[in-house]
C-alpha positions as CSV (number, residue, x, y, z in Angstrom):
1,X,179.9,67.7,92.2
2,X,182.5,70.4,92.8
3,X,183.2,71.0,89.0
4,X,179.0,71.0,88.5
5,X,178.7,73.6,91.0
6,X,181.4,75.7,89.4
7,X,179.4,75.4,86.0
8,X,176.2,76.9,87.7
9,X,178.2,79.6,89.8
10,X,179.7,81.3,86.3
11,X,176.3,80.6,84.9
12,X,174.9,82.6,87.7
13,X,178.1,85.1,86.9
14,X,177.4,85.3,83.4
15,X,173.5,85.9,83.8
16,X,173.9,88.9,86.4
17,X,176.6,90.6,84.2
18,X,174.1,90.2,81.2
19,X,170.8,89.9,82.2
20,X,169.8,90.6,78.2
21,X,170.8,87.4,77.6
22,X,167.6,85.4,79.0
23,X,165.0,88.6,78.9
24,X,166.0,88.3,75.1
25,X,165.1,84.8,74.7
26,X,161.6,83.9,74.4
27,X,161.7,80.4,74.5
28,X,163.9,80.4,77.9
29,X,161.5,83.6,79.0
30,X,158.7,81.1,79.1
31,X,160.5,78.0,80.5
32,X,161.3,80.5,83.5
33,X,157.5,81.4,83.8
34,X,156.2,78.2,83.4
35,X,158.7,76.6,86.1
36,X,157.3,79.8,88.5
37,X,153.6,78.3,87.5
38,X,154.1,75.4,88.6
39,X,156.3,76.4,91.7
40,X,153.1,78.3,92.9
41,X,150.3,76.0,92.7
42,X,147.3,75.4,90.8
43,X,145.2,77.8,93.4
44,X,147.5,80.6,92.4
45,X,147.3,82.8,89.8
46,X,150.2,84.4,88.4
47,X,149.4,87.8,87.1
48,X,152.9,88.8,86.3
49,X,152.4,85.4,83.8
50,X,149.0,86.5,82.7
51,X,150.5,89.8,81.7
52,X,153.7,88.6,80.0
53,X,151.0,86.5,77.5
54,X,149.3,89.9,76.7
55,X,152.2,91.4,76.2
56,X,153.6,88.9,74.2
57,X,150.4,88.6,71.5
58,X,149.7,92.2,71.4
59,X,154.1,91.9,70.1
60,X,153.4,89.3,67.6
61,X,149.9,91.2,66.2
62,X,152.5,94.7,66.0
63,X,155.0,92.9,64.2
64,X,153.0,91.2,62.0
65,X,151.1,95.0,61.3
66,X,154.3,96.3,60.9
67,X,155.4,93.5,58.3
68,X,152.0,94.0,56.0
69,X,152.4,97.9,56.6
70,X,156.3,97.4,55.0
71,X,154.6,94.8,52.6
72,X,151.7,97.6,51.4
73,X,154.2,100.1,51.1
74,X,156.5,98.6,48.7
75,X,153.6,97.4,46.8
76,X,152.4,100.9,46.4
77,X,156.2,101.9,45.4
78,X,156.4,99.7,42.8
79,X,152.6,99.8,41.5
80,X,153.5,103.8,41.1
81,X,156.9,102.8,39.5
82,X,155.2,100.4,36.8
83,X,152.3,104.2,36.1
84,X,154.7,106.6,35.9
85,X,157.1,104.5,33.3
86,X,153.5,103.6,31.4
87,X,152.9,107.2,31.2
88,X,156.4,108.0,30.1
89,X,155.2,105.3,27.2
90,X,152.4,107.3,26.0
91,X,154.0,110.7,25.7
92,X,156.6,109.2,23.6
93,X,154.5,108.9,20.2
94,X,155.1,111.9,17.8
95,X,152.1,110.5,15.7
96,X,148.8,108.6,15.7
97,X,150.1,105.4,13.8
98,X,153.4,105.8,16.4
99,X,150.5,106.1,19.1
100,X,148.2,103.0,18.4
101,X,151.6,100.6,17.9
102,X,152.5,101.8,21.3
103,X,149.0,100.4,22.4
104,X,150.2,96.8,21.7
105,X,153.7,97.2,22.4
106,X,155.7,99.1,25.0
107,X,152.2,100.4,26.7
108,X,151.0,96.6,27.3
109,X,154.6,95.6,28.9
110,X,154.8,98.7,30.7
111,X,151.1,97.9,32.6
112,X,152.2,94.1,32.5
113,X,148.6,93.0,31.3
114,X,147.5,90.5,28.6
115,X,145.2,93.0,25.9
116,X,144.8,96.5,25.6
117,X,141.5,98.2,23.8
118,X,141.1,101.3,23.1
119,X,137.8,102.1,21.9
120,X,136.2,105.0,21.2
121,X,132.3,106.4,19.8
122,X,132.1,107.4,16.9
123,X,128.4,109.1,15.3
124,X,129.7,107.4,12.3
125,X,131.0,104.0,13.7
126,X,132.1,102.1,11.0
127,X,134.8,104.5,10.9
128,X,137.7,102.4,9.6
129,X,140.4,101.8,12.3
130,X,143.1,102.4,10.1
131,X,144.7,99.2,10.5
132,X,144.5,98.9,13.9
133,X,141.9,96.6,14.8
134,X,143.3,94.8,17.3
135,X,143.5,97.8,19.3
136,X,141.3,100.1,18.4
137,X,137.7,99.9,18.0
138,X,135.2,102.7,16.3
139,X,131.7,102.4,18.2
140,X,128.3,103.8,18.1
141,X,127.2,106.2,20.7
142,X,126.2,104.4,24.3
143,X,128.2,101.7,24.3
144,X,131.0,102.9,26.3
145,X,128.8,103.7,29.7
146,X,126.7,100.6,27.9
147,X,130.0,98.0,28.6
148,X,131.5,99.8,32.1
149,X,127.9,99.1,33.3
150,X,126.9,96.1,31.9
151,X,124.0,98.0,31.0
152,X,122.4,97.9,34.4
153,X,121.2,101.8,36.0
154,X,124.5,102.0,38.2
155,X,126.6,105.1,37.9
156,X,129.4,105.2,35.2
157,X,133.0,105.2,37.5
158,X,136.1,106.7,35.7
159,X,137.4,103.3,36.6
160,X,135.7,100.0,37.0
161,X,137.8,97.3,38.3
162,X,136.2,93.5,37.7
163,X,136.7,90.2,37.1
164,X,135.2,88.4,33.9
165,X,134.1,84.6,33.1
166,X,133.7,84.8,30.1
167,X,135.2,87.8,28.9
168,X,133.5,89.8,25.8
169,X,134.7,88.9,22.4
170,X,133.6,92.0,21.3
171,X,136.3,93.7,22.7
172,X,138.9,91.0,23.0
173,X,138.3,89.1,19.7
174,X,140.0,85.3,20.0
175,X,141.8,86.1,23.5
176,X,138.6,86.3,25.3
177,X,139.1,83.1,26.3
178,X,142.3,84.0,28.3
179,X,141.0,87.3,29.5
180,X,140.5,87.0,33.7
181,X,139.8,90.1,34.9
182,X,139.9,93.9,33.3
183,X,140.3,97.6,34.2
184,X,138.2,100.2,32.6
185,X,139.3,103.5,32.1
186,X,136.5,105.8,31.0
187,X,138.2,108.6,29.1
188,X,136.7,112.2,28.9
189,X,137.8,113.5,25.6
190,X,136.2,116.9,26.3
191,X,133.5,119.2,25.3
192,X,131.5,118.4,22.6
193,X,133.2,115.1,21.9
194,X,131.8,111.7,22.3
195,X,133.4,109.9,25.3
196,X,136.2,106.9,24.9
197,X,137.3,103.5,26.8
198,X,140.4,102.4,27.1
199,X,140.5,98.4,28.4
200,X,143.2,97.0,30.1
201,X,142.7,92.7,30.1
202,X,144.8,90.2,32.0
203,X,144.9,86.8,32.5
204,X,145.1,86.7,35.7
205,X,141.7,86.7,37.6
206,X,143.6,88.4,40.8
207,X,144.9,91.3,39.3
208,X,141.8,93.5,39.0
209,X,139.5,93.2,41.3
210,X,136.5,95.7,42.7
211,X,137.8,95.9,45.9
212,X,141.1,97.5,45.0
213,X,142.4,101.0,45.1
214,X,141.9,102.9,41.5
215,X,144.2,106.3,42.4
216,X,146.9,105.4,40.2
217,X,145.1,103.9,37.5
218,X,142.6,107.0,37.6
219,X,145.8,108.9,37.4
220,X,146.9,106.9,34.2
221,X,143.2,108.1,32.8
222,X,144.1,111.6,33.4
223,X,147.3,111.2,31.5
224,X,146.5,109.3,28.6
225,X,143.3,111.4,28.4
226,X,145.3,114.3,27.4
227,X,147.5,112.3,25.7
228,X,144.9,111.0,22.8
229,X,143.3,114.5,22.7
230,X,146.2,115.5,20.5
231,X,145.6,113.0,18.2
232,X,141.9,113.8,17.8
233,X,140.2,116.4,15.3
């Protein structure tokens, strides 16, 4: 008894020196307030206990807004990362041949998607495509507004986010199959020329979808845009 009473008289020692030590422990918080519950009655109610609970969940909803905001932000980090080195991609090129190889190369690792289109009108479309046709595709007039809309009266969006089941062979050829969901980038070549797309396809269904942001990828669209008008009589 005497050796049990000395354990409890250094616990009650070691509690008062550091008080911490419990008020830092939620699970031995709650024993402590559930004991004082049930000490008081079922008549009683403990408002001191009532206000510990709301304290408590309002804690675990700011932690957990604090974990998605730390979540979103490294999400955005890296999502501008993977832009910026794309960009760096498409100013590299010191030709048109150099540019379109790029297309199905280092551009479509940089962007970490499946196919890459680039497709532009063309009042005499069956322009040849110089070699490129797997990414590069001469159109008629009206298509590009015709595809970002699937030709319903909605307005044309520098970029259109969606996802696809199935995809258009048209544009993707013998990888439609695999093609989820796609970014459109409606490029403005400038005045007095026809506009252009450029198609970004993935395989996974998750990775463009309409209710996501478009700032960097509209970004992307402003760079490339000025990119291809180099290349362009």
């Amino acid at each position: 008894m005497i050796k049990q009473a000395e354990v409890l008289d250094a616990l009650r020692t070691k509690i008062l020196t550091d008080p911490e030590v419990i008020l830092e422990d939620q699970d031995l918080m709650r024993a402590l307030i559930d004991a004082n519950e049930r000490s008081l009655g079922g008549n009683i109610v403990d408002l001191r206990g009532v206000a510990m609970e709301r304290l408590e969940s309002r804690l675990d909803r700011l932690e957990d807004t604090h974990r998605s905001v730390i979540a979103a932000a490294y999400e955005n980090l890296a999502g501008t990362n993977l832009i910026h080195n794309a960009i760096l991609k498409v100013l590299e090129p010191t030709d048109f041949p150099s540019f379109l190889t790029a297309l199905s190369g280092d551009l479509l690792e940089s962007l970490r998607v499946s196919r890459l289109r680039l497709i532009l009108e063309s009042k005499e479309h069956d322009s040849p495509s110089i070699g490129f046709e797997d990414v590069l595709s001469i159109v008629e007039p009206g298509v590009v507004d015709h595809y970002i809309t699937a030709g319903r009266d909605i307005p044309v969006r520098p970029v259109s986010l969606r996802q696809v089941s199935p995809a258009s062979e048209d544009v993707y050829g013998d990888n439609a199959s695999y093609i989820k969901s796609e970014a459109l980038l409606r490029l403005d070549l400038g005045e007095g020329r026809l506009p252009g797309l450029l198609v970004l396809g993935s395989e996974d269904p998750h990775q463009f979808r309409p209710n996501q942001g478009t700032d960097l990828l509209t970004f992307f669209g402003g760079a490339f845009e000025r990119a291809i008008k180099r290349w362009l009589a």
